[in-house]
N, C-alpha and C positions, 0 to 999 in steps of 0.2 A: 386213733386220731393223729398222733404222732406219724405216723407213717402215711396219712392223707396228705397231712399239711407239709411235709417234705415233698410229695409228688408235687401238690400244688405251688411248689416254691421252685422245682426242677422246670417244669411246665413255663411258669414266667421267667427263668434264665434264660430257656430256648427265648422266649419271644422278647427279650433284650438283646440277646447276642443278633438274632434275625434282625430284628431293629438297628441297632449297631451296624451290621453289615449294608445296610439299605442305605442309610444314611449315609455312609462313605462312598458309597455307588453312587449316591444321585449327585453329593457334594461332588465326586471327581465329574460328574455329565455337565452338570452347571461350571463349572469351571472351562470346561473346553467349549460348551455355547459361550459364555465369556469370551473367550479368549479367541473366538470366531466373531463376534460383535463386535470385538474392538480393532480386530484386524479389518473388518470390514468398515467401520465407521473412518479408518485411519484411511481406506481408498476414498470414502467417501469426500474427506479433507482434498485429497489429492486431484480428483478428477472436479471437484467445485473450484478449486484452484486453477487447473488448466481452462475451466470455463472462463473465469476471472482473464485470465491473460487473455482471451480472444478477444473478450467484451472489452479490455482496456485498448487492444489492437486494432480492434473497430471503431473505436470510437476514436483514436488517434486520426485512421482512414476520414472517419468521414470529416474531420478538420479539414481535411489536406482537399478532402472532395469541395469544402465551401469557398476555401482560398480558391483554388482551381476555379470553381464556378465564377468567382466575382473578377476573378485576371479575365475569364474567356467570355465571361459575358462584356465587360469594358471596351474590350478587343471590336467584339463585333458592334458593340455599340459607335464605333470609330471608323470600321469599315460599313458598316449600315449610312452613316454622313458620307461618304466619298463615294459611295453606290449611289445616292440620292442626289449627287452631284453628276454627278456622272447621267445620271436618267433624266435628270433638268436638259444638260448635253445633249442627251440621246432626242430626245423632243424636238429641243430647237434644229437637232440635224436631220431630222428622219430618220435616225437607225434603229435597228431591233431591238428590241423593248430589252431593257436591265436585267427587268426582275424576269423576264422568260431566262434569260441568262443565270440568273442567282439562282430560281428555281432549279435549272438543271445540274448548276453546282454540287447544290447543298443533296439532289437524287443521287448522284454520281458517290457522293461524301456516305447518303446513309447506306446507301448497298455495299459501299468498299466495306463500311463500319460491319454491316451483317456479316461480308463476308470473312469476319476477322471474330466474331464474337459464337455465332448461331453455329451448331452442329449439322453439318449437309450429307446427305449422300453425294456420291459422284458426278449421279443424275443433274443434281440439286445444281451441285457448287458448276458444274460446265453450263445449265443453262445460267446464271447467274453472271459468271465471268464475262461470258457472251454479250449480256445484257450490257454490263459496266465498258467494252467494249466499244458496241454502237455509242451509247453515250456520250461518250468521252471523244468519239468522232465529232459527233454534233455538239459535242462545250468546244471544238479548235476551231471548229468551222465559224461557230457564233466569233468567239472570243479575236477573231484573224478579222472579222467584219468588224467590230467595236475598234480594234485599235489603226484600221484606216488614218481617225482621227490624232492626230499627235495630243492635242491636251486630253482628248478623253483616254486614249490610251496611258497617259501619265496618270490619272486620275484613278483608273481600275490598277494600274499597277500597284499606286497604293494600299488602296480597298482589296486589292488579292493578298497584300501582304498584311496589312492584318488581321485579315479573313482567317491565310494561312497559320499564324501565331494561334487565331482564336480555335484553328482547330486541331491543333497542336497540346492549346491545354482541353480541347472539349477530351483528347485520345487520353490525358491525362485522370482527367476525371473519370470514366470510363474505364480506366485501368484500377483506379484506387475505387469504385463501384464493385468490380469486381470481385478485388481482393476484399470487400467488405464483407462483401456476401458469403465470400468461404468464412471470414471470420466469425459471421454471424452463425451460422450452418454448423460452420464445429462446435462454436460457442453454446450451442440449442445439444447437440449430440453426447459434448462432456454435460450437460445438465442431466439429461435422459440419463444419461451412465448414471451418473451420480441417483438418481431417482431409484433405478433400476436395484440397484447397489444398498442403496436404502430399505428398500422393503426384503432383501435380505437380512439387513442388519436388523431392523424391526424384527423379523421372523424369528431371527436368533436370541433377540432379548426375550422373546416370548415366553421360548423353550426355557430362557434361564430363570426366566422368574417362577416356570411350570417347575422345573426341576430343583430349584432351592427351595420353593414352599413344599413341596413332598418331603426333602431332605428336612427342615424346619419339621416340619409335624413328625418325621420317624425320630429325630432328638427328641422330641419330644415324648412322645411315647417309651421313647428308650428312661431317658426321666424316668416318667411316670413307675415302668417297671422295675426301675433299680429302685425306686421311694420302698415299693409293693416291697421288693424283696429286702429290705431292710426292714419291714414291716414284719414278715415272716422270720427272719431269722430271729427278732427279736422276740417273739411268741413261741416260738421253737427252743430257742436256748432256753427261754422259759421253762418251758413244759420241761424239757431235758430235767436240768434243776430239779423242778418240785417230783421228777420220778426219781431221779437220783438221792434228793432228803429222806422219799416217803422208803424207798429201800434199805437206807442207812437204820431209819426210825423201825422198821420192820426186822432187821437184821441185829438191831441194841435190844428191841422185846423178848425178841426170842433167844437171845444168849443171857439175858437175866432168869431166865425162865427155866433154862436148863441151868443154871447158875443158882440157882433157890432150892434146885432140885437136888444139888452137890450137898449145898448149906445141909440140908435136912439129912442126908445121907450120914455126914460128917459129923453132926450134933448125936447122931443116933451108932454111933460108934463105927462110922461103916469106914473102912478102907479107900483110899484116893489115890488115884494117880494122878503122876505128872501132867498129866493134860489136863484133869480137873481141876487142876491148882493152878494153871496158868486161866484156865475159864474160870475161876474164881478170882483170879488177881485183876484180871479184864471185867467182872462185874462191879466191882467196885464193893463185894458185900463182907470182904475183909478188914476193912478201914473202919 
């Protein structure tokens, strides 16, 4: 029995010590998902931060685009009155109509505008150029017939001028549009990063929580088996004990035994030696 419950005490140290070992392996696994989550959750800061500045830099932009708008809209609200004066003129004089004039302007203004914004081929941007070209022939030719007149020409001269201003800040706006849109564009990009980033950092707390709850439950079992084997030893020592009494008890019988056996020898006149006399002084049957 003794010798079972030693096996079976040997048995559950192996599977503490295993246990022990697992636990420390999965604690060092979760500690470096850790410490991969938090490195990651720290980009995460970092690129939701760089979003932040685009969206604050856009939104600066699109300020600058409203001022812009209400300057260049006012503009042309000013040259729109001096164009409508001017076409009052044009009536009373018989000359070429204003607004055929304005319309040609403002074609001339949005093809330059494409030609400064749109991405062309060669093809593209040569018939284009071409286009703004002709055009621009026939705005001098108009614009040479209108100012014939000396007031109406005074008159357009104004209405060009702050036409020109109004399209000065329209190039303005236009350019702060622009830049909005990159800001916006990146702003959307570091989010996606950031997203991206994130379900990393998710994945890896996954792993941590998979790998500390393992590490959790092999403490625990480690537990469990050290209880077990305090359990054992303590049954063990035991047993030890009451074999080691019933020895002592077996080993006091029988030297009384052969100690009675002296006594009677000795009462009957019989001869002793030194050893029987000391197994007599140890039985206690001299006293």
């Amino acid at each position: 029995m003794l010798e079972e419950l030693e096996a079976r005490r040997a048995e559950v140290i192996k599977k503490a010590e295993e246990c022990k070992r697992r636990r420390t392996e999965l604690n060092s696994e979760a500690s470096k998902w850790a410490d991969l989550r938090d490195e990651l959750n720290s980009r995460i800061k970092e690129a939701v931060a760089k979003a932040k500045e685009y969206k604050k830099q856009r939104e600066e932009y699109e300020k600058l685009i409203e001022e812009k708008k209400e300057k260049r809209n006012e503009l042309n609200r000013r040259a729109s009155r001096y164009y409508a004066r001017v076409e009052r003129l044009r009536k009373k004089n018989d000359l070429a109509s204003i607004r055929a004039f304005e319309r040609l302007r403002n074609r001339i203004t949005e093809l330059e505008m494409r030609q400064q914004v749109e991405v062309l081929s060669k093809e593209q941007e040569k018939k284009l150029v071409a286009k703004i070209t002709e055009l621009r022939r026939e705005f001098a030719e108009m614009q040479k017939e209108l100012e014939k007149d000396k007031k109406l020409k005074e008159l357009l001269k104004k209405a060009q001028k702050y036409k020109e201003e109004a399209d000065r800040y329209h190039e303005e706006v236009l350019n702060y549009v622009r830049l909005s849109h990159e800001c916006h564009d990146r702003m959307v990009e570091w989010f996606k990063e950031a997203d991206r980033i994130r379900e990393k950092a998710d994945e890896a707390h996954r792993m941590y929580l998979e790998a500390q709850e393992a590490a959790d439950e092999a403490h625990r079992l480690f537990v469990r088996y050290l209880r077990d084997i305090r359990d054992f030893n303590h049954v063990i020592s035991g047993l030890k004990r009451k074999i080691r009494d019933d020895w002592n008890f077996r080993e006091r019988i029988e030297a009384r035994k052969q100690a009675r056996s002296i006594y009677a020898r000795f009462r009957e006149g019989g001869k002793l030696s030194t050893e029987d006399l000391l197994m007599l002084q140890k039985s206690d049957l001299l006293k």
